[in-house]
C-alpha positions as CSV (number, residue, x, y, z in Angstrom):
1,X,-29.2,11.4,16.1
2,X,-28.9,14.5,13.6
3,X,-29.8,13.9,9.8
4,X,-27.3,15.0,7.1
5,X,-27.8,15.0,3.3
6,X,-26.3,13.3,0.9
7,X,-25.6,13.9,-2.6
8,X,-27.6,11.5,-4.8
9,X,-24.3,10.8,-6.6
10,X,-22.4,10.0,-3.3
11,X,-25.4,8.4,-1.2
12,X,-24.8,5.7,-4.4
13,X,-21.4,5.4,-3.8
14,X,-22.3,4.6,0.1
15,X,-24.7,2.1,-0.5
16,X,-22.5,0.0,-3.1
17,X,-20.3,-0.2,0.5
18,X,-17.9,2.7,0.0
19,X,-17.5,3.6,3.3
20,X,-15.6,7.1,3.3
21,X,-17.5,10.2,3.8
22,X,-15.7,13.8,2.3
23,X,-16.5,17.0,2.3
24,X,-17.8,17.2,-1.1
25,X,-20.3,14.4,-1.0
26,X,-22.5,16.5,1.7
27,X,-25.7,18.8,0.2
28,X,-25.1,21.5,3.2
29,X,-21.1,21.7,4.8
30,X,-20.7,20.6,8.1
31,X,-21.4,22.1,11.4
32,X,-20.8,18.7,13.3
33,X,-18.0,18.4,15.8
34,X,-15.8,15.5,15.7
35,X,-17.3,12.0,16.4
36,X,-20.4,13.1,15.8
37,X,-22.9,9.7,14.7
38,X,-25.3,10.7,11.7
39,X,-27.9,9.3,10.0
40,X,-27.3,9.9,6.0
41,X,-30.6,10.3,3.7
42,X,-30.2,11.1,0.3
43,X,-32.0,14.1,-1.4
44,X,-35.1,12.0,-1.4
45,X,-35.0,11.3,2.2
46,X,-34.2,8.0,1.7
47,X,-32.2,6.3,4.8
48,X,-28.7,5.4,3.5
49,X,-26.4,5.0,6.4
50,X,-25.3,5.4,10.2
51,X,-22.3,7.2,10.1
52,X,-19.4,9.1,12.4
53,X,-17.9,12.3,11.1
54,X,-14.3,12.9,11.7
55,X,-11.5,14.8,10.0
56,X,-8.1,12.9,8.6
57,X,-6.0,12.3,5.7
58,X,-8.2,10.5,4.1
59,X,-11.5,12.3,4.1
60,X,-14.3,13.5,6.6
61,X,-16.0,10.1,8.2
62,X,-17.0,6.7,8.0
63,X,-20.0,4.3,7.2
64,X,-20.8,2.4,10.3
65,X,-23.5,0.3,8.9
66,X,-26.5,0.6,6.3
67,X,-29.0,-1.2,8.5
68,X,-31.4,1.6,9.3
69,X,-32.1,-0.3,12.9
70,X,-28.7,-0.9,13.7
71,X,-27.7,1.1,17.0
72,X,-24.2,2.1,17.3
73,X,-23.5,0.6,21.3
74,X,-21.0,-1.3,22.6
75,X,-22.7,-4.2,21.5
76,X,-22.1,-3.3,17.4
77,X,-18.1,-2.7,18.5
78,X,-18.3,-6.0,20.7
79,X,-19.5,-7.6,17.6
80,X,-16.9,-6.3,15.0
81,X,-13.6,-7.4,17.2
82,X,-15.4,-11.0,17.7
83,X,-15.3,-11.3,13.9
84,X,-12.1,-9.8,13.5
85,X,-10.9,-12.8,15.9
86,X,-12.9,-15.4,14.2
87,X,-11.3,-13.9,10.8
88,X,-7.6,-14.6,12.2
89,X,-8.0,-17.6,14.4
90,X,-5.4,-19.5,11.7
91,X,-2.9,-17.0,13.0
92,X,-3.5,-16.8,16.5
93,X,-3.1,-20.6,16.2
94,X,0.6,-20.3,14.2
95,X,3.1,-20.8,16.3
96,X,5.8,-19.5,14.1
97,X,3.6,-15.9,14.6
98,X,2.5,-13.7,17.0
99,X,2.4,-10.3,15.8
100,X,0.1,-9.1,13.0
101,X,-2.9,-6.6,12.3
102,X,-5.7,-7.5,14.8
103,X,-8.4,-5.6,12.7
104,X,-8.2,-3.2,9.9
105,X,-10.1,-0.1,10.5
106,X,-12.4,-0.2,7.2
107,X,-11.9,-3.6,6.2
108,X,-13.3,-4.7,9.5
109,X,-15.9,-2.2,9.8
110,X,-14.7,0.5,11.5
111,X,-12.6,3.0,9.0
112,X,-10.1,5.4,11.6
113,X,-8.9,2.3,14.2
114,X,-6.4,-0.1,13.4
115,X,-5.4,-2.3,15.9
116,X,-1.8,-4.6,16.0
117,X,-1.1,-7.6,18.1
118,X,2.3,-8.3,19.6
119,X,3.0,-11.3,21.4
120,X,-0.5,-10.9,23.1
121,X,-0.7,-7.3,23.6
122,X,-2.6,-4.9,21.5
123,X,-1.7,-1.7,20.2
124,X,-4.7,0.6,19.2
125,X,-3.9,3.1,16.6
126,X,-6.8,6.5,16.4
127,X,-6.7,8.1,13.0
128,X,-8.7,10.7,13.9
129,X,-10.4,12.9,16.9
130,X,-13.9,12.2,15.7
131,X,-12.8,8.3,16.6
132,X,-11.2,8.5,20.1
133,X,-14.2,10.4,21.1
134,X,-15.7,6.7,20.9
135,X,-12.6,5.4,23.1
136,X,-14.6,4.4,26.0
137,X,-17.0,2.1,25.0
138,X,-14.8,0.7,22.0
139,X,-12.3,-0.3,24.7
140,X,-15.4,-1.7,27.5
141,X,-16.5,-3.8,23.9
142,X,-12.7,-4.8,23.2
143,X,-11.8,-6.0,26.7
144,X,-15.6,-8.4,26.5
145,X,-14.6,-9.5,22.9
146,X,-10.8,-10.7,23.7
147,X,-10.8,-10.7,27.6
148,X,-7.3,-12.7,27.4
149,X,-5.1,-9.5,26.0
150,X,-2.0,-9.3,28.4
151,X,-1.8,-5.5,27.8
152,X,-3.1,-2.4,25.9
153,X,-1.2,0.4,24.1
154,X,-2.5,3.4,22.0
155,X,-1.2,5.9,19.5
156,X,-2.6,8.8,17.8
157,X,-2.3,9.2,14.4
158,X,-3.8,12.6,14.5
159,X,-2.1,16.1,16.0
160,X,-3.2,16.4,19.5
161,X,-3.1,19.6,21.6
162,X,-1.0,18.3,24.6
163,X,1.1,16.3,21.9
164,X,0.9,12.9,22.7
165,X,2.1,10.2,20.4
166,X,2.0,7.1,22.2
167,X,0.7,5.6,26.0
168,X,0.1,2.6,27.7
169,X,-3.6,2.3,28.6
170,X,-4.2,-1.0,30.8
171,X,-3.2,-4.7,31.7
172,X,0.6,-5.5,31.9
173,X,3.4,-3.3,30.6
174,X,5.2,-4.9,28.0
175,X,8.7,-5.4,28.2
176,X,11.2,-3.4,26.7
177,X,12.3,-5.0,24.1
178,X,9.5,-7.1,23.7
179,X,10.7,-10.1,21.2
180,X,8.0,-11.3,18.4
181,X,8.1,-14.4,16.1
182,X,7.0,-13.9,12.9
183,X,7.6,-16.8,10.5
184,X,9.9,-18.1,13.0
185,X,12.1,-14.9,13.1
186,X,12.2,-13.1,16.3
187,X,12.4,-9.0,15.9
188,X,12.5,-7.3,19.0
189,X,9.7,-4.3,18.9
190,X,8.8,-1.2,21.6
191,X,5.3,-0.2,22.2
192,X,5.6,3.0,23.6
193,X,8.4,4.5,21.1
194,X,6.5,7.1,19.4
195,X,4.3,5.7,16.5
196,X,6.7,3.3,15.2
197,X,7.3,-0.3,17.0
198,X,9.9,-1.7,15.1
199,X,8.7,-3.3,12.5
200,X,6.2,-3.0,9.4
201,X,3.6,-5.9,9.9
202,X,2.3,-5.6,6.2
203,X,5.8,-7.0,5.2
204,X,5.0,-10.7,6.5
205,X,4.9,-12.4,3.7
206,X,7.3,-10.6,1.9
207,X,10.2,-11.4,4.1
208,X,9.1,-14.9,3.9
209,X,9.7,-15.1,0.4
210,X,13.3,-13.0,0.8
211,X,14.2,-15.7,3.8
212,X,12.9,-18.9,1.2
213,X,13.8,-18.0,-2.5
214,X,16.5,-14.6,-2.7
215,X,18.8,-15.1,-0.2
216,X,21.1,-18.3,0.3
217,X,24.3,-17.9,-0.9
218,X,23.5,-14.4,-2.2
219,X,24.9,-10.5,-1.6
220,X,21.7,-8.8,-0.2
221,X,21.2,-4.9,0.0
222,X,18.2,-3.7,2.4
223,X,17.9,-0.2,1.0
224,X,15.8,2.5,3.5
225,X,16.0,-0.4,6.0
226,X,14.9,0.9,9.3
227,X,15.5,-1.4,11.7
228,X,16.9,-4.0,9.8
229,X,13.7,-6.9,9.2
230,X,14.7,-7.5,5.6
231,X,18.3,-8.3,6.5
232,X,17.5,-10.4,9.0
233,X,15.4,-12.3,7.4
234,X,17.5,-12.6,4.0
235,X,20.3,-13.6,7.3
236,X,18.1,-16.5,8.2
237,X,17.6,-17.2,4.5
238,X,21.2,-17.9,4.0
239,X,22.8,-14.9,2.6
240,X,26.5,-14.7,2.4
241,X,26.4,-10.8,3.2
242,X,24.0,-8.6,4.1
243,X,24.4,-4.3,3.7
244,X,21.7,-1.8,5.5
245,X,21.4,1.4,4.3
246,X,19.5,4.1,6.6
247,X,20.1,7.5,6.6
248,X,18.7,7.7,10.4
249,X,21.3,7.4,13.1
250,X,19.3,5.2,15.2
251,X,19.1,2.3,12.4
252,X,22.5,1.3,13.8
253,X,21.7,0.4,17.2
254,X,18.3,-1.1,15.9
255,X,19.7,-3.1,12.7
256,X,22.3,-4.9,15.3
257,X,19.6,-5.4,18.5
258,X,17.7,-7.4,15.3
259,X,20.7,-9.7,14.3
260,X,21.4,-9.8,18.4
261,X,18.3,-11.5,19.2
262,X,18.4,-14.0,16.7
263,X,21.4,-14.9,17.4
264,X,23.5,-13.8,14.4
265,X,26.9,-12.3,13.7
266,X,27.8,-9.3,12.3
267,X,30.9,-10.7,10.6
268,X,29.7,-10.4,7.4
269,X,26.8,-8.2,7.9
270,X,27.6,-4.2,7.2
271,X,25.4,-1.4,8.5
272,X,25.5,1.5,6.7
273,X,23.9,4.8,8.6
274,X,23.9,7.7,5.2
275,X,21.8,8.4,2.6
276,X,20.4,5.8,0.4
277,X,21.4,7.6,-2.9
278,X,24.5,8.4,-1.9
279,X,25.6,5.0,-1.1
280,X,23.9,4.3,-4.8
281,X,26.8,6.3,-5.6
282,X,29.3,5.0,-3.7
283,X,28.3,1.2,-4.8
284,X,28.8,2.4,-8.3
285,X,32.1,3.8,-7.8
286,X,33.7,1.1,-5.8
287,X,32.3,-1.5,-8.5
288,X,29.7,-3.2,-6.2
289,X,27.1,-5.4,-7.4
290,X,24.3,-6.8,-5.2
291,X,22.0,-10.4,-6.1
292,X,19.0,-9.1,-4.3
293,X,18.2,-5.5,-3.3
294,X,15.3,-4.6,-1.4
295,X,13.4,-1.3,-1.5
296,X,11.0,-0.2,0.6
297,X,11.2,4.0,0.5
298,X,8.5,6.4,2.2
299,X,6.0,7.8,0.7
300,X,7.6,10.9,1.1
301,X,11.1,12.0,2.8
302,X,13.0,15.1,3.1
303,X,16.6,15.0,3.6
304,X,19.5,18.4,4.1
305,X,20.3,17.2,0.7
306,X,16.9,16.0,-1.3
307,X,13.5,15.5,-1.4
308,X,12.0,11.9,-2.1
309,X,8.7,11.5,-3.6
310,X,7.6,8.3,-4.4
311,X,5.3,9.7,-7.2
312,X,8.0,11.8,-8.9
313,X,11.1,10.1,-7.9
314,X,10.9,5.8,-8.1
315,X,11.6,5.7,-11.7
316,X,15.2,7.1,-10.9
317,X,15.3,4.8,-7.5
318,X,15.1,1.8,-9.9
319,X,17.5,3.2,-12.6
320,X,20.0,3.0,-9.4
321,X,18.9,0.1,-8.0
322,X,19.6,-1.5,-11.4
323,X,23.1,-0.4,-11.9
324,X,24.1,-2.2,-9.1
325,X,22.2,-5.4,-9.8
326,X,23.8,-8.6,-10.7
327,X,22.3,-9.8,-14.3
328,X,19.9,-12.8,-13.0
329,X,19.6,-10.8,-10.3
330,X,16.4,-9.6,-8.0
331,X,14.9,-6.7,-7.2
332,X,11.9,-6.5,-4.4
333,X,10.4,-3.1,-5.3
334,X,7.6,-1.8,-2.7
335,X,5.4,1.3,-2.2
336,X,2.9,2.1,0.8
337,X,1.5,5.1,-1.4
338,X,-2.1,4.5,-1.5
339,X,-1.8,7.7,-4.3
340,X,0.1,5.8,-6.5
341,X,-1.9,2.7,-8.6
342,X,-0.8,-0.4,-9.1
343,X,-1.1,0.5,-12.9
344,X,1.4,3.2,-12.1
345,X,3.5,1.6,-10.2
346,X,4.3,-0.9,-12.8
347,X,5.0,2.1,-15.8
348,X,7.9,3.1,-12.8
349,X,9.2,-0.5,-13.3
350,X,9.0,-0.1,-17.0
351,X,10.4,3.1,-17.8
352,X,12.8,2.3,-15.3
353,X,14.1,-1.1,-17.2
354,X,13.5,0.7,-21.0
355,X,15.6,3.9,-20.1
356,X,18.3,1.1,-18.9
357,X,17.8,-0.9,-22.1
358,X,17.5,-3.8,-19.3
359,X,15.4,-7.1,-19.8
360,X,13.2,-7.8,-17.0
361,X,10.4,-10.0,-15.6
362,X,8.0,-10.1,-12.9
363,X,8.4,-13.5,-10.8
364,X,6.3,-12.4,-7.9
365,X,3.4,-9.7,-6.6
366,X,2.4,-8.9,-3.5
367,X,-0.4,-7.2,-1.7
368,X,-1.7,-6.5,1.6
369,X,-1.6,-9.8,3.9
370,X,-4.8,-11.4,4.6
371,X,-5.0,-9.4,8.1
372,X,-4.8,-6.4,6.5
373,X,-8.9,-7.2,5.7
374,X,-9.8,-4.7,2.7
375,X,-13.0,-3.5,1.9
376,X,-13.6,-4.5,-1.8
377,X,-15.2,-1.5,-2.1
378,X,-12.6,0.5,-0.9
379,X,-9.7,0.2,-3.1
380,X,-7.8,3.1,-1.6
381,X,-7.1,0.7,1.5
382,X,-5.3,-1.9,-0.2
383,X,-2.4,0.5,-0.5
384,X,0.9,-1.9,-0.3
385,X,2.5,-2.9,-3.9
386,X,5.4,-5.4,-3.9
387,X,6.9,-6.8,-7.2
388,X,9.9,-9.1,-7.0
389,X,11.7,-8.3,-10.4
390,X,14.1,-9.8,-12.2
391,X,16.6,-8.4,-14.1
392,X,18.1,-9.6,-17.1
């Protein structure tokens, strides 16, 4: 195994368990092609860690362990998934469940792999080329770790030469739709449809709390709503009317296959296939007024019209989103952005409410489920932000 420096300041960083390698934390710049495993020494040639070097959004590798007689072999990826199952054996045991995150790259010990379960069959997600080079004997230690897996799908996160997004690999080919439960709600979710399934799995919880406390006998507007979870749920919750906004064509088909396979009417549930600011617009104009909008924008989207940012643009969002709030009425604001803090994320809420000269308060917050496993150390990975506002 080749030996790489480490800047003293970053070989500190590593062993108080940050566990993302960049460019700049190296002494000499890398020569290493992907997936490359390295033992680190600091500039006293001190052992500090194993690690794999691979290039991705996030940096240039990851910390495997910082046991200097650990071997990286099957048996060390055998290991991690048996702990990732021990860590979510209360799931795997709910029957109102059956899809959630399986193990969480970094937060289980292997930063670039994330891997989903659905309804028994797992879905593998590479972050990186310097990972997949490892494919082989991660999936020989997977398939002695959770021998009962009815299937196996991957996707690649990472640009590929021949362009592939998304494959089956082994076991049983799931069904197309293949239906889920998740706190008793079924969504209907594809495998193999490019990168996306269906449906975000960090959300869990907070379509639980729509379905329980924002939703009976209230007007309920899912904003940048995809396939339609939030409605759904706020459906199943009681709503008297539910309206999905999506500017992508194929939200349509999607938001109804949703209500479909729970059994649910349309009749007083509208899907709206335009732009999320227009309809802003058109709410205001046609005097509309919601009890409980969602929103749940990318990071980043580019329309013919506009560019969103959630960094420059979810102050003006809200200022929207409050205009065509009911006083009393809720708000369940969300960002992915790992880039924007949860510090900032709340002066968006504020300058939102002060430039509105609107009272509000902060009933509820939510983070990452507790199968999206964080490394403490590692605060960029606990990237989801959800407060549940209320206005007035």
């Amino acid at each position: 195994m080749k030996t790489i420096q480490l800047k003293q300041k970053a070989a500190q960083r590593v062993l108080k368990g940050n566990p993302l390698l960049v460019n700049e934390d190296f002494v000499e710049p890398l020569k290493e092609k992907e997936g490359t495993l390295v033992e680190l020494i600091d500039q006293k040639n001190n052992f500090v860690a194993t690690a794999y070097l691979a290039t991705q959004n996030k940096g240039n590798g990851w910390v495997l362990t910082l046991n200097p007689n650990e071997v990286i072999t099957e048996n060390f990826y055998e290991r991690l998934f048996l702990q990732a199952a021990e860590v979510r054996e209360g799931l795997k045991a709910d029957e109102t469940t059956s899809a959630y995150r399986f193990f969480n790259g970094e937060g289980d010990g292997l930063g670039g792999l994330t891997i989903d379960i659905y309804e028994g069959y797992y879905v593998f997600s590479w972050y990186s080329e310097g990972i997949f080079e490892h494919h082989k004997a991660i999936y020989r230690a997977f398939q002695q770790a959770i021998p009962d897996a009815k299937g196996i799908y991957q996707k690649f996160r990472y640009k590929r030469p021949d362009g592939v997004l998304s494959e089956f690999v082994s076991g049983q080919e799931a069904p197309e739709p293949l239906i889920i439960q998740e706190n008793g709600i079924h969504y209907a979710v594809y495998l193999d449809d490019g990168l996306m399934t269906g449906i975000f799995l960090d959300q869990r919880h907070v379509r639980n709390s729509l379905m329980e406390y924002y939703s009976v006998g209230r007007s309920v507007l899912n904003t940048f709503s995809y396939t339609g979870a939030f409605s759904v749920a706020a459906a199943l919750g009681g709503a008297a009317e539910t309206v999905s906004v999506d500017l992508a064509k194929r939200s349509l088909a999607k938001t109804e296959e949703q209500f479909a396979v729970n059994g649910l009417s349309l009749e007083n549930h509208k899907i709206r296939v335009m732009d999320v600011f227009d309809y802003f617009k058109y709410a205001v104009r046609k005097e509309l007024i919601f009890d409980t909008v969602v929103v749940d924008p990318p990071s980043f989207a580019r329309s013919k019209k506009r560019t969103f940012s959630v960094a420059k643009n979810y102050t003006a969002l809200l200022e929207d989103i409050i205009d065509i709030t009911s006083d009393g009425g809720t708000i369940i604001a969300s960002t992915n952005s790992a880039a924007v803090s949860t510090k900032r994320f709340e002066s968006f809420i504020k300058e939102a409410f002060e430039n509105k000269e609107m009272r509000y308060r902060i009933i509820e917050k939510h983070t990452l489920p507790e199968d999206f496993k964080v490394n403490p150390h590692f605060k960029e990975g606990n990237y989801l932000k959800v407060y549940i506002i209320q206005k007035g």
